[in-house]
Each structure stands twice: as structure tokens, then as C-alpha cells.
C-alpha positions in Angstrom: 229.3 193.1 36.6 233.0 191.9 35.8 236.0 193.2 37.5 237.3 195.9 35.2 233.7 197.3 35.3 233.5 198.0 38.6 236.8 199.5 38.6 235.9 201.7 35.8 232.6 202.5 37.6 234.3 203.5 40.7 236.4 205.3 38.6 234.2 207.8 37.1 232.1 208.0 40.3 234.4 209.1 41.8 235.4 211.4 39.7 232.0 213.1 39.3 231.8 215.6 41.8 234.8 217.4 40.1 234.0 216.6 36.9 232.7 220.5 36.0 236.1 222.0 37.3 237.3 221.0 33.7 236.2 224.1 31.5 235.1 222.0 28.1 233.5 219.6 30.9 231.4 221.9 32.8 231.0 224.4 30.1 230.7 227.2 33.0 232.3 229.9 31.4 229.8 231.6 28.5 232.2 231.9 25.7 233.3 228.3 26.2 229.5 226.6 26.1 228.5 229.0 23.4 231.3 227.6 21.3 230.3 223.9 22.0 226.5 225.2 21.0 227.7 226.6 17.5 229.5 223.2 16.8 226.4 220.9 18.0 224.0 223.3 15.4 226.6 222.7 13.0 226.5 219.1 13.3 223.0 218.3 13.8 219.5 218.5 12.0 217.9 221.9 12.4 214.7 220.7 13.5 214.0 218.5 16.5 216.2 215.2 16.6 216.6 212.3 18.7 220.3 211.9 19.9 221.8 209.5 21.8 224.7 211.0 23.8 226.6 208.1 24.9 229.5 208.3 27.3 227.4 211.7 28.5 229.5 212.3 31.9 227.2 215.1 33.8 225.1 215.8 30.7 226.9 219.5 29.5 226.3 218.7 26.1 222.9 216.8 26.7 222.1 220.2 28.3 223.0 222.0 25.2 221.1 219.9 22.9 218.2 219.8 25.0 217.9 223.9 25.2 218.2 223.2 21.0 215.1 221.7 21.2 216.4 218.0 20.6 215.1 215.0 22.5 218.2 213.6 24.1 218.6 210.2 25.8 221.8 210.0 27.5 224.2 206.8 28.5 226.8 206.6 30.7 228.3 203.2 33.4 228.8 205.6 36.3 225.6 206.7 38.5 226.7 209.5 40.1 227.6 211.3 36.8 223.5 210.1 35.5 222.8 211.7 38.4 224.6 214.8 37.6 223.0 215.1 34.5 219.6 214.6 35.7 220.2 217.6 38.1 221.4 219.9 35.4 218.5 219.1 32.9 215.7 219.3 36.0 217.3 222.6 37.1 216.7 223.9 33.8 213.5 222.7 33.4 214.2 220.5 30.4 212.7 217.3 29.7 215.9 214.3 29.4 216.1 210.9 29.9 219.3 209.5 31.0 220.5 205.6 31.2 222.8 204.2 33.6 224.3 201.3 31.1 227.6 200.5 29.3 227.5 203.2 26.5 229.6 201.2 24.6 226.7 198.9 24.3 223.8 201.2 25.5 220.8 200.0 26.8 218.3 201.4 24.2 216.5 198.2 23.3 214.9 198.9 19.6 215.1 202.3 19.4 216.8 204.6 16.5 217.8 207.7 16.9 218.5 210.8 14.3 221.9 211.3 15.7 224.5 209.3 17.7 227.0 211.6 19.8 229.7 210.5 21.6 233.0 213.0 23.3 235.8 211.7 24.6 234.8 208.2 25.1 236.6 205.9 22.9 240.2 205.5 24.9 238.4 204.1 27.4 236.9 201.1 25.8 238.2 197.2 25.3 236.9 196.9 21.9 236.1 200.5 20.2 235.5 198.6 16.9 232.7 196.6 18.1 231.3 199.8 20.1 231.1 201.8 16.8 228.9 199.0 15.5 226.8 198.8 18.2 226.5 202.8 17.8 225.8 202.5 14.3 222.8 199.8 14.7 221.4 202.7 17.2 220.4 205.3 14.2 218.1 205.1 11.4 218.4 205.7 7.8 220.5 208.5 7.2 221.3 209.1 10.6 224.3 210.7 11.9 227.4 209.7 14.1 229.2 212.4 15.7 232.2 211.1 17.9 234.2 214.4 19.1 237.7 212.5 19.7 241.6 213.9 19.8 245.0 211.8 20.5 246.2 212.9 23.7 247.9 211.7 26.8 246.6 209.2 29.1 243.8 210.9 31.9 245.7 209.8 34.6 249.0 211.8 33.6 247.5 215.2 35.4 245.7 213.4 38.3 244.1 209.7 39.6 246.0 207.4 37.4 243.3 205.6 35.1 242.2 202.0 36.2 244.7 199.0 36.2 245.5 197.9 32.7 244.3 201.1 30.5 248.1 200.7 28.8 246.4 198.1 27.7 244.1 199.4 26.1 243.5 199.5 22.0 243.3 202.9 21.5 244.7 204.6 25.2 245.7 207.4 24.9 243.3 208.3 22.3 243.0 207.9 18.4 244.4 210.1 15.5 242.0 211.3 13.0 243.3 209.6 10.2 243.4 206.5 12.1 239.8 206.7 13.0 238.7 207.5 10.0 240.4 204.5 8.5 238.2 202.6 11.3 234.2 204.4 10.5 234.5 204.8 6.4 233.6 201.3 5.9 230.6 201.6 7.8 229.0 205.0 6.7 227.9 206.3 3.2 230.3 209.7 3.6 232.5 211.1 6.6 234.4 214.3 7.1 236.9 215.4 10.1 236.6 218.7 11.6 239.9 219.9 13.3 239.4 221.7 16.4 242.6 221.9 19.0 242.7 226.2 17.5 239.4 226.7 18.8 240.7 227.8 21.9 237.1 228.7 23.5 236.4 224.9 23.4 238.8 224.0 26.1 239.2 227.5 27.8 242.8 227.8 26.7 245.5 226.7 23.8 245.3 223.3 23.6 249.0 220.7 22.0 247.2 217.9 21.4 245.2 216.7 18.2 241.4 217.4 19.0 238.9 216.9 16.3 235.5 215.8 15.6 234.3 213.5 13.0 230.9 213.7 11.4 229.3 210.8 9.6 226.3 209.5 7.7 224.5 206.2 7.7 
């Protein structure tokens, strides 16, 4: 494991046992993972899929897709927040298999998947173009890539600042929707953005920044 890995290891490890606090994190409050249930129906296959939910943090939305009925497989480079998610699926007596792996380049061997889904995840990477290809290679014909993104400031501006060299960074301090559009439309049959910084239930208050999701097809 290089340097900046285990510095971005620690980093989320550490931040793991707060993690929750952060309403569209923990999803605690009803209204708030009810709303992040409607979108995931929205976006997904009605019957049973495989999804890949890379980047998945303490599994809230792996939860959410699980109770759906989905087969999930989450990723994520810290192993305290695998073990977070593990908890929350076994306490709900859900069946999930979680990874602890770069989710930029997750650790999936052959296998496809019916849905890719990542939140919140691509500031944080060295090369997001080359993790969008590797996430593409992960789904089958017709599968779908659901990154739930926004362009706002850097993590570390409201608490622990972000590992040395973020400003570095390609797309710190996240990525407009336009702009990653630009980026996924060369490598998907269609695409469409779905705005949602006025869905206040998402975040558990009014939220300034741009906060969308983008939904594609293989």
C-alpha cells in the first residue's frame, strides 16, 4: 500500500465511528431515508439487481437496496467503515457482501453487475477518468451507472482537514454536472442528470451547493 493510501485509509477510519452523525449519511431520521429509497426505486430495475455500491462508507444505501430486494456487493479502502456496514446489514437480517478494496478499482474479479452505484466518491480520487472506466467494465449489457455527485467545498472546510495534497486533486472539491457529463457521455449509450440540492429531505436541511445525480446506460 503506497503512502497516500494509507493516509486516506486512516482517514476514513477514523472518521467512521461518526460517520452517521451526518443526516444523508446515516439516514436516521425517517423522512430523510425514505427520500433516498424513492430515488434508488427510481433509478434502478424493479426486480432483483446486482449493484455494486462502491465508495459504500457504513452501507446506508447498501441497506436500502438490500431491504429493495437487490443483491448488493459493496466496496470501500477503509475497514472500519466495511465493518459498519456489515453491522447494519447483519442487524437487519439482510444478506450483503461487502469488500475492503480500492473502489476506484474494486476487487470484483469477473463479475458484472446490473447496476453500478457510487455517492460522493469521485473528489476523492487521483484519476476519476480511469475509475469511471474501471466502473463501467464492472456492468453488463445494458447495465446502469448511477454516481450521485454535487460541486461543493472541500470535506475538510467544516472539520479534519482532508489528507495532504487533496488541492491537488483533479476534481477536489467536487464536479459540476455539466462537467461530468462531458466526462461519461462518450462512454454510455444515453445519460440524463437529476438535480437534487431542493430536495431538502435528502440532506435533512436546505442545502447551497450543486447536488445532483447522474443516471446512465451501457
Amino acid at each position: 500500500m503506497s503512502e497516500p493510501t494509507r493516509a486516506i485509509t486512516a482517514y476514513w477510519d477514523a472518521a467512521a465511528a461518526a460517520f452517521d452523525d451526518e443526516p444523508d449519511h446515516g439516514l436516521r431520521q425517517e423522512r430523510t431515508r425514505a427520500a433516498w429509497a424513492r430515488l434508488l426505486r427510481s433509478w434502478l430495475p424493479a426486480g432483483p439487481a446486482g449493484v455494486l455500491d462502491v465508495g459504500c462508507g457504513t452501507g446506508s444505501l447498501s441497506l436500502l437496496l438490500a431491504e429493495a430486494g437487490h443483491r448488493v456487493t459493496g466496496v470501500d479502502l477503509a475497514p472500519r467503515m466495511v465493518e459498519r456496514a456489515e453491522a447494519k446489514l447483519a442487524a437487519a437480517g439482510l444478506p450483503g457482501r461487502f469488500l475492503v478494496g480500492d473502489a476506484a478499482d474494486p476487487p470484483t474479479g469477473q463479475e458484472r453487475y446490473d447496476v453500478l452505484l457510487c455517492r460522493h466518491l469521485l473528489w476523492t480520487l487521483p484519476d476519476p477518468g480511469a475509475a469511471l472506466r474501471a466502473w463501467l467494465a464492472r456492468l453488463g449489457p445494458g447495465g446502469r451507472l448511477v454516481l450521485v455527485e454535487g460541486r461543493w467545498r472541500e470535506a475538510g472546510d467544516s472539520g479534519a482537514p482532508y489528507v495532504a495534497g487533496a488541492e491537488s486533486l483533479p476534481w477536489h472539491g467536487g464536479i459540476t454536472a455539466g462537467e461530468l457529463a462531458d466526462e461519461v457521455r462518450p462512454l454510455v449509450s444515453d445519460l440524463r442528470i437529476e438535480p437534487l440540492s431542493g430536495d431538502t429531505e435528502l440532506w435533512g436541511g436546505p442545502v447551497t451547493d450543486e447536488r445532483y445525480a447522474l443516471i446512465a446506460r451501457t
